[in-house]
N, C-alpha and C positions, 0 to 999 in steps of 0.2 A: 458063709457059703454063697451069698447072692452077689457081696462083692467080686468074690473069683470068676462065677457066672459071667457077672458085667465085663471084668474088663477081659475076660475070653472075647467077650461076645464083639466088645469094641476093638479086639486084635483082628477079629475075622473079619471085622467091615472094615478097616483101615485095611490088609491086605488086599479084599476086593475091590476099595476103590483103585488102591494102585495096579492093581492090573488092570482093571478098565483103562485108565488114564495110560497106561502104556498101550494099552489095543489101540487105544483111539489115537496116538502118537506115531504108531507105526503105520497106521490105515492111513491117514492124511499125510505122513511120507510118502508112501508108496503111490495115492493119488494123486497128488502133486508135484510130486518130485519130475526133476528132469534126466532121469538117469540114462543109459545104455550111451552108444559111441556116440550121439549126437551132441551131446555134455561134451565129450571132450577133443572136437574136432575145433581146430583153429578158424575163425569167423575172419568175416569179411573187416568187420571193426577192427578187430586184433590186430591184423594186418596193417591196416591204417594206422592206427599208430604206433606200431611197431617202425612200420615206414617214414613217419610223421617223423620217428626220434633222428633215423639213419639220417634223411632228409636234411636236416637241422645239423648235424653232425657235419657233412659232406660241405656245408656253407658256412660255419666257424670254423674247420679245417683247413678251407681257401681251398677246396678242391670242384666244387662249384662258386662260381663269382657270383655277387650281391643281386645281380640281375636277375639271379634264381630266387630272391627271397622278394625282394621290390616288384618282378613284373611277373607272379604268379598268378597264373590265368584261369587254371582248372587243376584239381586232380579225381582222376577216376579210377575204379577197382573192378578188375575182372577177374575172368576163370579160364583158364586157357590148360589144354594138355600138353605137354613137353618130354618130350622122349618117353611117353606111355604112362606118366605121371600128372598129375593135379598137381599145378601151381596157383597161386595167386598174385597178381599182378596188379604193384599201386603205380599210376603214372602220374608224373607234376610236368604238365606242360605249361609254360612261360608266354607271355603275348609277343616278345621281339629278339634275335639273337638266334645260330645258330649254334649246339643243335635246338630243336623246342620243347624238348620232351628228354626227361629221364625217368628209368623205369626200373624199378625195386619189387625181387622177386621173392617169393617164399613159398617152401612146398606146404605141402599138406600137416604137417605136424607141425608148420609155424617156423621153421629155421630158415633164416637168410639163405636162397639159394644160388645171389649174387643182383647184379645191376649194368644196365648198360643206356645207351644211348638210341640205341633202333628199336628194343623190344621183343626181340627176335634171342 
């Protein structure tokens, strides 16, 4: 009879450790977690290199010349609205050659939304 007692007794504390250990797993979820639309809005990084690949692409294609890979001078990321839309806009502008800037667009969810040479 004290055997059965016992391992009742160690069934009911192995139960309640696992539920603590899951409370405490779902509290430090929920406190540190980075959930809601913030998690899954397209970053300024992303973009980068997402741009970074196109980029690199556009100049082993031979559709930009070498000059784009050799005399790159800057690239910068901004936020611009376009026809009542959130774009994100990476630009590689080159130190000599015209044009001096090419610029790689992507909306809000992160899809290529094209490229050109004025930025406009």
């Amino acid at each position: 009879m004290i055997k059965i007692y016992v391992q009742r007794n160690r069934s009911i504390q192995t139960f309640e450790f696992l539920t603590a250990l899951i409370a405490v797993i779902m509290t430090a979820a929920l406190a540190f977690g980075h959930g809601g639309k913030h998690a899954d809005q397209f970053t300024q990084l992303q973009a980068l290199q997402k741009a970074t690949k196109l980029y690199e692409q556009l100049i082993s294609k031979g559709k930009l010349d070498q000059s784009w890979e050799t005399g790159l001078r800057k690239v910068a990321i901004s936020k611009r609205k376009h026809e009542g839309k959130d774009e994100i806009v990476v630009s590689f502008l080159r130190e000599e050659g015209e044009p001096k800037a090419v610029y790689i667009f992507f909306n809000s969810d992160g899809k290529y939304s094209g490229s050109n040479f004025t930025g406009k």
